[in-house]
C-alpha positions as CSV (number, residue, x, y, z in Angstrom):
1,X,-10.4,23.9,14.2
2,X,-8.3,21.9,11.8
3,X,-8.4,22.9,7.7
4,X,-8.6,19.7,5.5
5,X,-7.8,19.9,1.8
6,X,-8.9,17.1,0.4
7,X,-9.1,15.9,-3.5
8,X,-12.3,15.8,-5.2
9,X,-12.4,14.3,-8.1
10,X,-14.9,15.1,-11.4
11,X,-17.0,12.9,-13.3
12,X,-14.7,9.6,-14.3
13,X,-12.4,10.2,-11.2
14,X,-10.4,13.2,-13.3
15,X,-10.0,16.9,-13.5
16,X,-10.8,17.2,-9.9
17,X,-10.0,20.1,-7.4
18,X,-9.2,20.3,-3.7
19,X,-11.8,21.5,-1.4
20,X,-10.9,22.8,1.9
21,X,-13.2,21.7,5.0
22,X,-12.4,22.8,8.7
23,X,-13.3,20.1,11.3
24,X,-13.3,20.5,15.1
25,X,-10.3,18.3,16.1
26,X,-9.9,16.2,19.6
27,X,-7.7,14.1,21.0
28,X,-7.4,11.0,19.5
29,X,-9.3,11.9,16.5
30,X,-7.9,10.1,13.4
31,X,-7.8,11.6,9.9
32,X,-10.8,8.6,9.1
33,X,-12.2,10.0,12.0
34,X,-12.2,13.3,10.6
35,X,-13.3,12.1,7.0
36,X,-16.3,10.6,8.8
37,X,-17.1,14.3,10.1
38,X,-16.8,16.3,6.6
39,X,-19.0,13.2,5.5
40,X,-21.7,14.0,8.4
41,X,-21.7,17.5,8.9
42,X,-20.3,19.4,5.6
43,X,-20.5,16.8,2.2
44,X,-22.0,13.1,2.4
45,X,-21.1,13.2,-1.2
46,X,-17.0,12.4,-0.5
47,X,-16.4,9.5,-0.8
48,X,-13.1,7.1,0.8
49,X,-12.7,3.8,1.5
50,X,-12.5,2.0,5.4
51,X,-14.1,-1.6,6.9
52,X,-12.1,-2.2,10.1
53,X,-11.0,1.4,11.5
54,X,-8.5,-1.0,13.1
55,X,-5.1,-0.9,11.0
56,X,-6.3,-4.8,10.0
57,X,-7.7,-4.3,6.2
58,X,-6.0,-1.9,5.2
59,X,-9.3,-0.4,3.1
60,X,-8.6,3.0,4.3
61,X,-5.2,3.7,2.5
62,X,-5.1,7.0,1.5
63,X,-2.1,9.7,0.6
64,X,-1.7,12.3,3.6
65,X,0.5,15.1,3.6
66,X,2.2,13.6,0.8
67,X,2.8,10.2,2.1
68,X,0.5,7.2,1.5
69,X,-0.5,6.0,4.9
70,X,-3.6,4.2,7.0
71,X,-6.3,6.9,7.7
72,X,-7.4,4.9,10.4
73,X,-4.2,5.0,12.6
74,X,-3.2,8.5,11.5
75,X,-3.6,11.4,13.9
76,X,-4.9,14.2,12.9
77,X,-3.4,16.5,15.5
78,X,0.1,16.9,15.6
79,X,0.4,15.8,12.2
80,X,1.7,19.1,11.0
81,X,4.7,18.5,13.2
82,X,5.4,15.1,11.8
83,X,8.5,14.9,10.5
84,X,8.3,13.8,6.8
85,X,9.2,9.9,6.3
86,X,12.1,11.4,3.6
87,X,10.2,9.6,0.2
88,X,11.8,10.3,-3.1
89,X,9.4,12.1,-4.9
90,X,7.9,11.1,-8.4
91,X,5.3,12.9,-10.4
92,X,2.3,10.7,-9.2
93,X,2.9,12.2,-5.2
94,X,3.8,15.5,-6.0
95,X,0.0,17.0,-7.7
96,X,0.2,20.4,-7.9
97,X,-1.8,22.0,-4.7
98,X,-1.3,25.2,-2.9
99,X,-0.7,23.7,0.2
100,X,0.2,24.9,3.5
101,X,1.9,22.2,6.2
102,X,2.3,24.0,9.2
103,X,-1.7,25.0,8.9
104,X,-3.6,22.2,6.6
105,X,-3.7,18.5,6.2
106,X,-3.8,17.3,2.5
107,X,-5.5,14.2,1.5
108,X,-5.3,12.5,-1.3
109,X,-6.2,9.1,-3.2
110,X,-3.4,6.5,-3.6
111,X,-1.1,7.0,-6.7
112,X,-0.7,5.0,-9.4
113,X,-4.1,3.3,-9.7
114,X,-6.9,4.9,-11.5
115,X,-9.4,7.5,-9.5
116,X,-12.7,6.0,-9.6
117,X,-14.2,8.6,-7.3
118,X,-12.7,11.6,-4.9
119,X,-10.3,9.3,-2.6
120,X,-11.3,5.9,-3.9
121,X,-8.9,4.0,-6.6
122,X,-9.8,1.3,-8.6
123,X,-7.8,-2.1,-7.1
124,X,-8.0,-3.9,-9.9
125,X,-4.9,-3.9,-11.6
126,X,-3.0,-4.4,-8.0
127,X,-5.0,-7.7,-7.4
128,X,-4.5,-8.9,-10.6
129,X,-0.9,-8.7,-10.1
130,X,-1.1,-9.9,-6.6
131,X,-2.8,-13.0,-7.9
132,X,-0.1,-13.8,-10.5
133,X,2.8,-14.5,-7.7
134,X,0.6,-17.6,-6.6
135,X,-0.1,-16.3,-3.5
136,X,-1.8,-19.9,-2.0
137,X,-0.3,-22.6,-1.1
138,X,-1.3,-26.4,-3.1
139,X,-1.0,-30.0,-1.6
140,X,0.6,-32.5,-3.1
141,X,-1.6,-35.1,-4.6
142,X,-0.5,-38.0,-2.5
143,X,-0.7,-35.8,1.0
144,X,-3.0,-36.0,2.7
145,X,-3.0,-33.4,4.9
146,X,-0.5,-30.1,5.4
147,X,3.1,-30.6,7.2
148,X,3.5,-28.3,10.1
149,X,5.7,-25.5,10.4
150,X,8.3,-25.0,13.4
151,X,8.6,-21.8,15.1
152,X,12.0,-20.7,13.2
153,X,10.2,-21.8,10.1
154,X,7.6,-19.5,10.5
155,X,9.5,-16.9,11.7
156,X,11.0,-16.9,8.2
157,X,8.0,-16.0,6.8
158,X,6.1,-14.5,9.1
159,X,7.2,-10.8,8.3
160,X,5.7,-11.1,4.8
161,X,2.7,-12.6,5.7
162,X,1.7,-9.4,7.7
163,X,1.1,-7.9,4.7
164,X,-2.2,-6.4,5.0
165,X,-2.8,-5.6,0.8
166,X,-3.2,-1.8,1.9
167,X,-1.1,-0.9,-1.2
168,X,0.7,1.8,0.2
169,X,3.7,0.5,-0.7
170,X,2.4,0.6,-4.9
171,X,1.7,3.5,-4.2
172,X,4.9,4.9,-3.0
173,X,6.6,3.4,-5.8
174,X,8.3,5.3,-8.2
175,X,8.7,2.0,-10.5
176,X,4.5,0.9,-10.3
177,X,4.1,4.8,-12.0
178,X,6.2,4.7,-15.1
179,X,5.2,0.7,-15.8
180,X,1.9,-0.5,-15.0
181,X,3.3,-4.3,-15.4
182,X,5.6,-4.1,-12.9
183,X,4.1,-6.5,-10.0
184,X,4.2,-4.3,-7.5
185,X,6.0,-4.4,-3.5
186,X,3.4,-6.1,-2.1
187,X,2.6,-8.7,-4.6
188,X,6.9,-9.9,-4.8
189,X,6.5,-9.7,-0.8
190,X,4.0,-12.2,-1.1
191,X,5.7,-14.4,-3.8
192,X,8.8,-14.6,-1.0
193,X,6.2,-15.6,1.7
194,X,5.6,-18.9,-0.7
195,X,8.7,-19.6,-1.8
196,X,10.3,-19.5,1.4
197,X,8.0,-21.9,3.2
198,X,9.1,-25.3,3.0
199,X,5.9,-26.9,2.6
200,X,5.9,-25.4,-1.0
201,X,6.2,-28.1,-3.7
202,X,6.6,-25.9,-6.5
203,X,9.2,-23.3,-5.4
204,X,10.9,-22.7,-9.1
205,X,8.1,-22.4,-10.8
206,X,7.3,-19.7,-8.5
207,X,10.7,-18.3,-8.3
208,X,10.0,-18.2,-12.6
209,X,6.9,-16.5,-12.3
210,X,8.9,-13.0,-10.8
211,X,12.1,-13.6,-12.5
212,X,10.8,-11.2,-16.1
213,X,11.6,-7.8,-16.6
214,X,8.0,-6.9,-14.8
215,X,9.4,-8.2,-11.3
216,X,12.0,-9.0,-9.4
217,X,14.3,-7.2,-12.2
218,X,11.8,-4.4,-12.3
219,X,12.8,-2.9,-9.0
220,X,15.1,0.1,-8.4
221,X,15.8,0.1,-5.1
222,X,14.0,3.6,-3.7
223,X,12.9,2.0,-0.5
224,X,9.7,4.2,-0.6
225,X,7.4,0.8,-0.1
226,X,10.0,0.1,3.3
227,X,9.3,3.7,4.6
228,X,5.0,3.6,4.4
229,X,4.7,-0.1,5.1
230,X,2.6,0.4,8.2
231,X,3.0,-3.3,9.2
232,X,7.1,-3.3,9.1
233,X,6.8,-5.5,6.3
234,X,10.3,-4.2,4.4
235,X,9.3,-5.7,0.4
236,X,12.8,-4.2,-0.7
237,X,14.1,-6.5,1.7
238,X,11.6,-9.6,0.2
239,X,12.6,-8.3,-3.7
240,X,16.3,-9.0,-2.9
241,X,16.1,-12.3,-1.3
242,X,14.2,-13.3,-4.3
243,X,16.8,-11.8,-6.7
244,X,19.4,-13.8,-4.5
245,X,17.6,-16.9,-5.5
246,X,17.2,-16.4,-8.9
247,X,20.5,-15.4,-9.5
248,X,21.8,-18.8,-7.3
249,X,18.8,-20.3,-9.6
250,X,17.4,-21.9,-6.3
C-alpha cells in the first residue's frame, strides 16, 4: 500500500487541508492512475483535471512531491527514490505540510494560478497571456496560399512548437508568483515559435509585443520552467533568443 497526501481545498479553492489516502499500488500504476482509485474507492468528491492519459494535453498537470509534473506519465512506485529535479524554491512550492518522502507521495494543484477546487486551477489568466504573444500565424493579403517550410526551417522551430500548454513551467516559476503580468514560459516560448518562422510577415511587431517589463525583461533566469518541461521544450533557452533580438532590434 502506498500513502497519498493530497490537497483538499475548502469552499472557494482556499483554507484547505491535506488528506491522506492509501491505494494499492502495481506496476505501472501512474499517480492519475492512482487519483482515479481514491476517486472510485475512497472520495468521488476530489476533484483533478486529465483528457488524454497520454502525456499529449497536458490537462493532468499537477505539483508531485514538490515538483510540478504530468500525472499521467508519473509513476507512482519508485517515486520516493526519485532524485529531486534540484528547483529553486519560492513560497508558492513550498506549502507548509508534514510530509514524509521516503513513505508518502504529496500532491498538489499547480502554483501560481488560483485554486478553483482541490487539484484544479483556474487557467484563465495563463491563456490570456498565451493569447497576447500572437500565437497564430496570418497570411498576407495578396497570398494566396501558405509558403512551405524546409526541414532546417522547421527544425528551428520545431522545439517550441511541442509545447503542450501543460503550464508546468508557470508554475515552476519563481517570476509568474511575485507578478501576475509577467507572460509566463510557455507563452514567450510560443512568441519565439512565430517569430522565428519565416513565413511570419509581422515579426517586429511581435518581437514588440514581449519586449515590456511583463516579458522577455521579466525573466530571471531560475531555469525551473527547463527542469519540469516534460516535452524538452527549454523556454529559458526561447526567452534569450528573443532578448537577443530585441536587443539587435531584429
Amino acid at each position: 500500500m502506498m500513502r497519498f497526501k493530497v490537497w483538499r481545498s475548502g469552499k472557494g479553492g482556499k483554507d484547505g487541508t491535506y488528506v491522506n489516502y492509501e491505494v494499492r499500488a502495481s506496476p505501472g500504476m501512474s499517480v492519475l492512475d492512482a487519483l482515479f482509485a481514491i476517486h472510485e474507492k475512497n472520495d468521488d468528491s476530489l476533484a483533478f483535471r486529465y483528457s488524454c492519459r497520454g502525456a499529449v494535453c497536458g490537462s493532468c498537470a499537477m505539483t508531485v512531491n514538490r515538483e510540478p509534473r504530468l500525472a499521467c506519465r508519473t509513476q507512482a512506485l519508485g517515486l520516493e527514490k526519485l532524485k529531486p529535479s534540484g528547483l529553486r524554491s519560492f513560497e508558492g512550492l513550498e506549502k507548509k505540510a508534514d510530509w514524509d518522502r521516503s513513505s508518502e507521495i504529496l500532491i498538489e494543484p499547480l502554483p501560481n494560478m488560483p485554486i478553483l477546487k482541490d487539484l484544479v486551477v483556474d487557467m484563465t489568466g495563463f491563456y490570456e497571456h498565451y493569447r497576447k504573444v500572437k500565437p497564430w500565424m496570418e497570411m498576407l493579403e495578396d497570398a494566396k496560399t501558405y509558403s512551405r517550410m524546409t526541414p532546417l526551417e522547421m527544425s528551428k522551430v520545431e522545439k517550441y512548437a511541442n509545447c503542450i500548454l501543460c503550464a508546468c513551467c508557470n508554475g515552476a516559476c519563481p517570476v509568474c508568483e511575485k507578478n501576475a503580468r509577467y507572460l509566463g514560459p510557455a507563452a514567450l516560448s510560443w512568441s519565439l515559435r512565430f517569430v522565428d518562422d519565416g513565413r511570419v510577415p509581422d515579426r517586429k511587431e511581435r518581437l514588440s509585443l514581449v519586449e515590456q517589463d511583463d516579458g522577455v525583461p521579466g525573466c530571471e533566469f531560475v531555469y525551473n520552467c527547463v527542469k519540469v518541461c516534460p516535452k524538452n521544450v527549454a523556454p529559458a533557452k526561447a526567452i534569450r533568443t528573443l532578448k537577443s533580438y530585441i536587443e539587435k532590434g531584429r
